[in-house]
RONU-106725 format. One record per residue (C-alpha): residue in one letter; z, y, x. Coordinates in steps of 0.05 Angstrom, whole numbers. Layout:
N
<residu = A	c3 = Z	c2 = Y	c1 = X>
...
This chain:
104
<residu = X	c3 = 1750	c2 = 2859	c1 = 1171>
<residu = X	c3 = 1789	c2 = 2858	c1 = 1236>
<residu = X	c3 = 1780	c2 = 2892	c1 = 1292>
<residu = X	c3 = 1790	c2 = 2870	c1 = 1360>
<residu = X	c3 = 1784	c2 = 2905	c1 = 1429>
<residu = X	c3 = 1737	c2 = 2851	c1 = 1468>
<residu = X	c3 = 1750	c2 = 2879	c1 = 1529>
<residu = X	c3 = 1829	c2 = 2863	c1 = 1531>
<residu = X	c3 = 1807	c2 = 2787	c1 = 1520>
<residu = X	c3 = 1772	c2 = 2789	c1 = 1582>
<residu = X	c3 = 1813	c2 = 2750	c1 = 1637>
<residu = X	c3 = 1847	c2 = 2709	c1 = 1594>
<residu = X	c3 = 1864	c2 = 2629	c1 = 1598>
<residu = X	c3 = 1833	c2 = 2589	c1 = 1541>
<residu = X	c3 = 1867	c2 = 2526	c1 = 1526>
<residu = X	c3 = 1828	c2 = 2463	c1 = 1487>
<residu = X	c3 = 1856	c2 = 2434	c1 = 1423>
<residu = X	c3 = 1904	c2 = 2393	c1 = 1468>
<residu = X	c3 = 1927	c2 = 2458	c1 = 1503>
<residu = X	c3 = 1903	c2 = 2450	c1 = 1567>
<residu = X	c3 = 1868	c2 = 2504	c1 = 1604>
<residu = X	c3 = 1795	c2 = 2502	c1 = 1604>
<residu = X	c3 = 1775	c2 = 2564	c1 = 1641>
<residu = X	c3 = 1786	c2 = 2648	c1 = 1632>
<residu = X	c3 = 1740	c2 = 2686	c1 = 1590>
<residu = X	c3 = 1701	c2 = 2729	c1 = 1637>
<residu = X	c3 = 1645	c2 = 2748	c1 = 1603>
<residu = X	c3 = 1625	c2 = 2761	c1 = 1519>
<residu = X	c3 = 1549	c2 = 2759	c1 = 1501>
<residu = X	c3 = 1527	c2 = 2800	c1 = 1443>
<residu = X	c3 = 1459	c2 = 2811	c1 = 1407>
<residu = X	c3 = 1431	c2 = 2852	c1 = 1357>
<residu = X	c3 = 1440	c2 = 2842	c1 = 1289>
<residu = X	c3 = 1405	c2 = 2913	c1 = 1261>
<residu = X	c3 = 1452	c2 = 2974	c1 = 1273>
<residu = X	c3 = 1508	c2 = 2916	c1 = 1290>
<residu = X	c3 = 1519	c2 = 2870	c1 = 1348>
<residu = X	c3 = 1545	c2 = 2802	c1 = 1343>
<residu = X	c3 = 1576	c2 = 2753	c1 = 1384>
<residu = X	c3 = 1527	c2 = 2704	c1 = 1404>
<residu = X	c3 = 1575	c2 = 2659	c1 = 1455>
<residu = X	c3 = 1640	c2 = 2671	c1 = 1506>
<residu = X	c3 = 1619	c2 = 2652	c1 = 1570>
<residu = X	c3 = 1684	c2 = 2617	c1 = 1619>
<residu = X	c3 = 1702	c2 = 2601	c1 = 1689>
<residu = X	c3 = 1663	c2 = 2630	c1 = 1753>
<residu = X	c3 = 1601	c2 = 2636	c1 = 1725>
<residu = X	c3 = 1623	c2 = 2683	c1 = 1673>
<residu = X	c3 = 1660	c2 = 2717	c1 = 1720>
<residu = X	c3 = 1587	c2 = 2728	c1 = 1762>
<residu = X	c3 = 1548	c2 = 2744	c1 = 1702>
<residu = X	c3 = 1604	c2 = 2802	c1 = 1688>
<residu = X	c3 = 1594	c2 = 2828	c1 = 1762>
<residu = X	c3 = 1524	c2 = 2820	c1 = 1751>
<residu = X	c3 = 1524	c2 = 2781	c1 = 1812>
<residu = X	c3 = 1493	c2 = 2712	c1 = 1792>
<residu = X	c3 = 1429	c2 = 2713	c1 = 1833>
<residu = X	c3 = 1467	c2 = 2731	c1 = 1898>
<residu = X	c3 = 1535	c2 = 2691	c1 = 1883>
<residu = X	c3 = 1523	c2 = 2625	c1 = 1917>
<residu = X	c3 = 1494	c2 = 2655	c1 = 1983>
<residu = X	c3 = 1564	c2 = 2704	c1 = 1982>
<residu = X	c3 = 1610	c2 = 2643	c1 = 1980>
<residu = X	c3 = 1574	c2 = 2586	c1 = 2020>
<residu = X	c3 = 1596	c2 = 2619	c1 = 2084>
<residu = X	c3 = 1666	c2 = 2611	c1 = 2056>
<residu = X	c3 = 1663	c2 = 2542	c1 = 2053>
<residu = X	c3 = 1634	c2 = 2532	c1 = 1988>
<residu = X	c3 = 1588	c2 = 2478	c1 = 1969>
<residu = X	c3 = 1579	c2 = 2473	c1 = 1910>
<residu = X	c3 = 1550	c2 = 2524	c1 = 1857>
<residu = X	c3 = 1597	c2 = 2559	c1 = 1821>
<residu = X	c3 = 1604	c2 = 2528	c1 = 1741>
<residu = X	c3 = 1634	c2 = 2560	c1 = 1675>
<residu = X	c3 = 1625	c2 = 2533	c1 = 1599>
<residu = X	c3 = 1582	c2 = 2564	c1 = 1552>
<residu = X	c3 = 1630	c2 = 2566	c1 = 1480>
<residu = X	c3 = 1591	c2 = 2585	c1 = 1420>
<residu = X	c3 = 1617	c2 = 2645	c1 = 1373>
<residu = X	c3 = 1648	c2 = 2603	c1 = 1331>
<residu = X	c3 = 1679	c2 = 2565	c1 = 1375>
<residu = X	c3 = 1730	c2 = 2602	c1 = 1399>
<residu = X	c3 = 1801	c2 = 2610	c1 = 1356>
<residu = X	c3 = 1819	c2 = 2688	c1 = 1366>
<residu = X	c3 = 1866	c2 = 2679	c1 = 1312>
<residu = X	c3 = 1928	c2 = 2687	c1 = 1369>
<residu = X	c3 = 1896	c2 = 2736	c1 = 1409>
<residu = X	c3 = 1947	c2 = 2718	c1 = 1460>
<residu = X	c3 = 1931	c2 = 2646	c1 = 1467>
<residu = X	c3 = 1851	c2 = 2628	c1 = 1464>
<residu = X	c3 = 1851	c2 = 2569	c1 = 1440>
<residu = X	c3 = 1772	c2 = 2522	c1 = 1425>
<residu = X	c3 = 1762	c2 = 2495	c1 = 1353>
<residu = X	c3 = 1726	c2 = 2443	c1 = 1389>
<residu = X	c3 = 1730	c2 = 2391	c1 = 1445>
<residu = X	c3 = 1713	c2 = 2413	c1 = 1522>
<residu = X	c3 = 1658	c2 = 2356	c1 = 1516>
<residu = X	c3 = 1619	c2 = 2387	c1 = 1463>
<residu = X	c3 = 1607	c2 = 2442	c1 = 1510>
<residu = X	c3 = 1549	c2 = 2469	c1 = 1548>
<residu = X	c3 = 1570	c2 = 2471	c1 = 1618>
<residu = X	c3 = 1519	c2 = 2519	c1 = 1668>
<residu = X	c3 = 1526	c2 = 2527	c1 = 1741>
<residu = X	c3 = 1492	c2 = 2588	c1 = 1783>
């Protein structure tokens, strides 16, 4: 069993199997699984970045007066989804298209 430090993943560019960035992890979702917790999905992009902040129900009213028209949107990648074995490069084991793609 490995362990890894979540937390020092946060921020980070993931790439898709072509290497291209797709977005930066901002937020990890978890559930219980008895005494442990498990990854459930990696949330990427803005939205991700609101849910961390906890700041999804008030995010679009803070940016519209900036400018911003449309609702901020991040990709939903499931647990196993995500290649952590370079922990230094995220990398998808899948296509961007077979994502889930949410806006606020």
């Amino acid at each position: 069993m490995t362990e890894i430090h979540l937390e020092l993943l946060l921020g980070m560019q993931v790439h898709d199997t072509n290497d291209r960035p797709v977005g930066r992890l901002e937020e990890i979702k978890a559930a219980a699984d008895g005494e442990d917790f498990v990854i459930v999905e990696y949330h990427l992009g803005a939205l991700g970045l609101f849910e961390r902040l906890s700041a999804t129900t008030i995010g679009h009213a803070i940016l519209r007066p900036f400018g911003f028209k449309e609702r901020p949107s991040g990709h939903i990648v499931p647990w196993d989804k995500l290649d952590l074995t370079d922990l230094y490069h995220l990398k998808l084991s899948c296509s961007v298209a077979e994502l889930e793609t949410r806006t606020l």
